[in-house]
C-alpha positions as CSV (number, residue, x, y, z in Angstrom):
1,X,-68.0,1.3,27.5
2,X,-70.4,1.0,30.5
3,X,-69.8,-1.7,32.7
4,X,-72.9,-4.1,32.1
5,X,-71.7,-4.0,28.0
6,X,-68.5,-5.1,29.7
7,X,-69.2,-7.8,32.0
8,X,-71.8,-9.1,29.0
9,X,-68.8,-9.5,26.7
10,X,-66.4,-11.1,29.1
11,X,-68.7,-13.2,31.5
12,X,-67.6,-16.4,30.4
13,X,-63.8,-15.4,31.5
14,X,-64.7,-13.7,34.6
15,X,-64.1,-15.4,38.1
16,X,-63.9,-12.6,40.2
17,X,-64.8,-8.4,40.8
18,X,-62.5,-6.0,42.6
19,X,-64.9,-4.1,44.3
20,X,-64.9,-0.7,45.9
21,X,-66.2,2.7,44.4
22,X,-64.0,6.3,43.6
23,X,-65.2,9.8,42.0
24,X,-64.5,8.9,38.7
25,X,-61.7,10.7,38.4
26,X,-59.1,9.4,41.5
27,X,-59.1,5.4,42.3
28,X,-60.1,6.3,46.2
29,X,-61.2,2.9,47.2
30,X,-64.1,4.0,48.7
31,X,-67.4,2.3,50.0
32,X,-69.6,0.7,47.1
33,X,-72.2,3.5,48.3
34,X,-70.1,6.6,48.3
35,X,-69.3,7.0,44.7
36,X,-70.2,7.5,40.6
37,X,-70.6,3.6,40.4
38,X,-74.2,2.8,41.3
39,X,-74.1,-0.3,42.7
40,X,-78.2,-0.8,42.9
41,X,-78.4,-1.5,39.6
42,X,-74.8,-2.9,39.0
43,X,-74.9,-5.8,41.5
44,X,-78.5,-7.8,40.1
45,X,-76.8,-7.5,36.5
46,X,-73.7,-9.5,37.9
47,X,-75.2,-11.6,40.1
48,X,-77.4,-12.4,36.9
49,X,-74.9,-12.7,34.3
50,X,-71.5,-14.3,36.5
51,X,-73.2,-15.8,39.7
52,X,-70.0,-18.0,40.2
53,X,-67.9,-14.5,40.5
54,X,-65.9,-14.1,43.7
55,X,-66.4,-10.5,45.3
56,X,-63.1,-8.6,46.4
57,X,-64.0,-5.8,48.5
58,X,-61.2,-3.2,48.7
59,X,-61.2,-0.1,51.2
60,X,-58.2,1.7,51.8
61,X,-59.2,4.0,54.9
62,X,-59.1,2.8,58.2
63,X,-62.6,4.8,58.3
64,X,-64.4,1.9,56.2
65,X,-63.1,-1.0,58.5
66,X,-64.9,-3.2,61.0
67,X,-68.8,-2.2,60.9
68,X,-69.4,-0.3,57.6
69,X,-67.7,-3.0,55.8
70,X,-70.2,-5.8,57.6
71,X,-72.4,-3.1,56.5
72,X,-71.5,-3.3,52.9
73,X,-71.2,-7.1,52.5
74,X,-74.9,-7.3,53.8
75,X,-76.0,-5.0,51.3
76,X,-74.3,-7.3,48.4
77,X,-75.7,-10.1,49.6
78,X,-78.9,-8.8,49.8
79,X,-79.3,-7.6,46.0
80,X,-82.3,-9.5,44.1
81,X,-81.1,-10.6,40.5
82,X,-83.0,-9.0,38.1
83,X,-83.3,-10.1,34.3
């Protein structure tokens, strides 16, 4: 099941995304660029579909702190929503 079939069936429950990115095999926590998830495409579909969702961003390596985390909460809010 792909993620936008996902968030379709349960937006009315959702109130929040845990958000980070992996290899899609290991949960690595990694930045929402570096990874199988492509968030270009995922992030106009929720901000579409559950605008009232809270964003959790998750990073695990001291690597992704401080300015490539400002980094990736700039690029969220900056997505368009797309229909």
């Amino acid at each position: 099941m792909g993620h936008e079939k996902l968030i379709e069936d349960l937006k009315d429950q959702i109130i929040g995304f845990h958000l980070h990115n992996n290899d899609g095999v290991r949960d690595l926590h990694n930045r929402l660029n570096d990874g199988t998830i492509d968030f270009d495409d995922l992030m106009p579909f929720i901000k579409l579909k559950v605008p009232q969702a809270s964003w959790i961003i998750e990073y695990t390596r001291p690597i992704y702190h401080g300015q490539p985390f400002i980094e990736d909460i700039a690029m969220l809010m900056n997505y368009e929503v797309s229909e």
